[in-house]
Structure formats: C-alpha cells, structure tokens
N, C-alpha and C positions, 0 to 999 in steps of 0.2 A: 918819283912817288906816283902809285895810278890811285890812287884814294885815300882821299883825308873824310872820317866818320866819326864824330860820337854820338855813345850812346843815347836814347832821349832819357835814359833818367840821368845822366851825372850830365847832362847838357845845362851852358851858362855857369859852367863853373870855373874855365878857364884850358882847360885842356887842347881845347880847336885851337882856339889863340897862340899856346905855348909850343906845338905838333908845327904852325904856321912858321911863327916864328925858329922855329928849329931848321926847318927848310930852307929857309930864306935865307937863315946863315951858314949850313952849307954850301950852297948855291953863292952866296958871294966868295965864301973861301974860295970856293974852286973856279974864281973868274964867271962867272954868269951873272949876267946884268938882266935880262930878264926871263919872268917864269909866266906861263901860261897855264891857267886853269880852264879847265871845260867842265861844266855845270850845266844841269838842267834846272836844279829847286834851291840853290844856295845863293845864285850870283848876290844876292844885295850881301851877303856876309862878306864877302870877298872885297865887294865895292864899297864897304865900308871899310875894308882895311888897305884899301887904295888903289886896288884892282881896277882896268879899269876896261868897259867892253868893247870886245871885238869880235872878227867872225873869222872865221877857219883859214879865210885867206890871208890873215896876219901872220898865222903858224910858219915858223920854218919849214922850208921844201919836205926836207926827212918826216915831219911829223906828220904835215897836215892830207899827207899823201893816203892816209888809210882812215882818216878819222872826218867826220860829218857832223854837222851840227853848230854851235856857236858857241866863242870864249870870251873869255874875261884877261886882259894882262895886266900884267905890272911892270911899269919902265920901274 
C-alpha cells in the first residue's frame, strides 16, 4: 500500500483504523511480521496504534534504497 488517506470530512469515524487494520491482516496472512510506514504529518496516529519510530536505516535494503526521510514501524 503507498497511501493510507481520509477524507477530512468523514475523518474520526473509523475508516483509517479499519483500512489499518485491514492491512495488517493481510500482511500477517501472507507471513510478514513487519510493516513500515513513512509519514511526514501522521506519525503520532500510527504511534498510537503501536507504530513505533525509526529512520530509513531500519528499511529493508530493497526498500530503503530509493526512499529519504523518516519511519515509523511496527514489530
């Protein structure tokens, strides 16, 4: 997934939470332990769902090879 957004008016109503959660149990069906997000304005949403932060140099080789900046993971 390159983006998880909602809208600001149907924001707090549950959709980010349920879109998260939707992910994450893909991502375990298919054997992956963990997910990495990259955020500039969200990280405290993330880190409230247990996210937790790091910097580019966490990334797996493959990923962190094109991308700059700071993340957020989840073991």
């Amino acid at each position: 997934m390159a983006c998880l957004t909602v809208n600001p008016d149907v924001q707090a109503q549950g959709d980010g939470e349920r879109i998260l959660k939707h992910m994450e149990n893909r991502a375990r069906a298919q054997g992956i332990s963990k997910l990495f997000v990259l955020t500039t304005r969200t990280a405290h949403w993330f880190i409230k769902r247990g996210f937790i932060p790091a910097t580019v140099d966490a990334l797996p080789k493959t990923a962190s090879a094109s991308i700059t900046g700071s993340a957020s993971r989840k073991s």
